[in-house]
C-alpha positions as CSV (number, residue, x, y, z in Angstrom):
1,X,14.6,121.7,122.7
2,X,12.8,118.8,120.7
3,X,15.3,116.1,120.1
4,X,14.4,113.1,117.7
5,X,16.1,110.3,116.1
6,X,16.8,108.4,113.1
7,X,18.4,105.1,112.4
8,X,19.0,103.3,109.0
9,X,18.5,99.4,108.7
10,X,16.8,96.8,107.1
11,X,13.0,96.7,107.4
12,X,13.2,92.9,109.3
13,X,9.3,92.7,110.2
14,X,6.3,94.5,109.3
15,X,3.3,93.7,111.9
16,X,-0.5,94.2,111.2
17,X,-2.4,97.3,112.3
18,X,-4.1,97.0,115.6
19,X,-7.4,99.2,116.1
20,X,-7.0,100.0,119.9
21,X,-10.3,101.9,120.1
22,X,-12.3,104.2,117.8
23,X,-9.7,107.2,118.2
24,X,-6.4,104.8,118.4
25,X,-4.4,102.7,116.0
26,X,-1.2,101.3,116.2
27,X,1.6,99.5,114.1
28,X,4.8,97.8,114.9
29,X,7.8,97.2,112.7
30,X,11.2,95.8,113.0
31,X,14.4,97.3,112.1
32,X,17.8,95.7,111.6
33,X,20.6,97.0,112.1
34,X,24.1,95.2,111.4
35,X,26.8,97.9,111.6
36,X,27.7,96.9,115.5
37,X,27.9,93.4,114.6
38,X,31.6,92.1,115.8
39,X,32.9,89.7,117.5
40,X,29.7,87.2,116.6
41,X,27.1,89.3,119.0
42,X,24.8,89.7,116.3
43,X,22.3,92.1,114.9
44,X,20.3,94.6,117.2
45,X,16.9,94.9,116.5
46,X,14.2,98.2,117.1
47,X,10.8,97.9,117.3
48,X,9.1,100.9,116.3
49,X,5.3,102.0,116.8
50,X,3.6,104.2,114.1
51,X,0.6,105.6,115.5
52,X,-3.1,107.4,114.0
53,X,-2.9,108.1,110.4
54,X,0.9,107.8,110.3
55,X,0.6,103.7,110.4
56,X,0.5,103.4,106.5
57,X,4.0,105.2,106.8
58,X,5.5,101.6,106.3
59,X,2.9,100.2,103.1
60,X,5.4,101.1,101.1
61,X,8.1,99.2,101.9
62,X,9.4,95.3,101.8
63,X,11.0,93.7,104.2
64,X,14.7,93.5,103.2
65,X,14.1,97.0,102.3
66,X,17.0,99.0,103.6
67,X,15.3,102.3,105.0
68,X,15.6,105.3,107.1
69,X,13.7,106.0,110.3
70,X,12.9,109.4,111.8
71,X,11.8,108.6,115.5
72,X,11.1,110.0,119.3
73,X,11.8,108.1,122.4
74,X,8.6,108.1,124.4
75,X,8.4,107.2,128.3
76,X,5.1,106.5,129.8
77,X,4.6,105.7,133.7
78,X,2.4,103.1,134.8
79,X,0.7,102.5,138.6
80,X,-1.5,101.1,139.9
81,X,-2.2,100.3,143.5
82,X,-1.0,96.4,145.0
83,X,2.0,96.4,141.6
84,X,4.8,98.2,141.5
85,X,5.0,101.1,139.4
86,X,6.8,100.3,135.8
87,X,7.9,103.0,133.0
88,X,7.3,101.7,129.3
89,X,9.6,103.3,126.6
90,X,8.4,103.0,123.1
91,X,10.1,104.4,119.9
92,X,7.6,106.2,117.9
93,X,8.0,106.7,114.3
94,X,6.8,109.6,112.6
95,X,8.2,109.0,109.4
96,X,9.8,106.2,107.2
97,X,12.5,107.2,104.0
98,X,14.4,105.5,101.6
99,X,18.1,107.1,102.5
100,X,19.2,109.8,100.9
101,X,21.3,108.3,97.5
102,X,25.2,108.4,99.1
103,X,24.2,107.2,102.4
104,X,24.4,103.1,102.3
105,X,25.0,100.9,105.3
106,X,28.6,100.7,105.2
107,X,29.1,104.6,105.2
108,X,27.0,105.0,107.9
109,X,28.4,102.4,110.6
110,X,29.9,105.0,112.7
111,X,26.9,106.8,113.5
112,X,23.8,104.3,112.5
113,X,21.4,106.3,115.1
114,X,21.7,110.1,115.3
115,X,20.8,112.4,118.2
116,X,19.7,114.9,115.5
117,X,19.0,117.8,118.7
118,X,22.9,117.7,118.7
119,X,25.5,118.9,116.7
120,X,27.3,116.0,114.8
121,X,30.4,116.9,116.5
122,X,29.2,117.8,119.6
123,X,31.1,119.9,122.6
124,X,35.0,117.9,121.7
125,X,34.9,117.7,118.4
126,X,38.4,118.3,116.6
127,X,37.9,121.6,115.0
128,X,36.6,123.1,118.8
129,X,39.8,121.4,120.1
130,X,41.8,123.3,117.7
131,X,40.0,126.7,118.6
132,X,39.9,126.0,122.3
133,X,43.7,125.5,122.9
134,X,47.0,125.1,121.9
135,X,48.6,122.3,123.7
136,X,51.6,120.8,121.7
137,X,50.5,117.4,122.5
């Protein structure tokens, strides 16, 4: 199974497009998001990586913009002999959405990133409880 992400947020930093080599292009953006913000820790922010053709994905957006990201979790292993071996994690965006009109910041600050391979109320969720058993309390 193919699992991907998405998180809503604030678009906090757009970055210019890098040309790696002739095959390979790369941008990086910045996303806010506020919704676990309590007891004064502050925002967290993701960087994100649009890749080939996909890195005008973002033109169309400001920053400030609030927007929806739809992204994978990629691991890459590094080595190389004398250094220890390192594992880089990107998130790669594969596409960028104004949210759906109903879905603003505050109704979304339970779940702000969604595991969208799982079911929204995965394995214990309340109506399985119900169906599983009948304990009184």
């Amino acid at each position: 199974m193919s699992l991907y992400f998405k998180l809503r947020g604030i678009l906090s930093k757009v970055y210019d497009e890098k040309i790696i080599n002739d095959t390979f292009k790369k941008r990086t953006f910045v996303v806010e998001d506020s919704t676990n913000n309590f007891n004064g820790r502050g925002s967290d922010y993701y960087f994100f990586d649009l890749t080939g053709d996909n890195t005008s994905l973002i033109e169309s957006f400001a920053v400030g913009d609030f927007i929806e990201v739809f992204f994978n979790v990629r691991c890459k292993e590094y080595k190389k002999e004398g250094m220890e071996d390192r594992v880089f994690v990107t998130l790669q965006a594969w596409r960028v959405t104004k949210p759906r009109v109903g879905n603003s910041e505050t109704q979304n600050s339970e779940n702000n990133i969604e595991d969208l391979g799982v079911s929204k109320g995965g394995i214990n969720s309340e109506e399985d409880a119900d169906e599983e058993d009948d304990l009184s309390f």
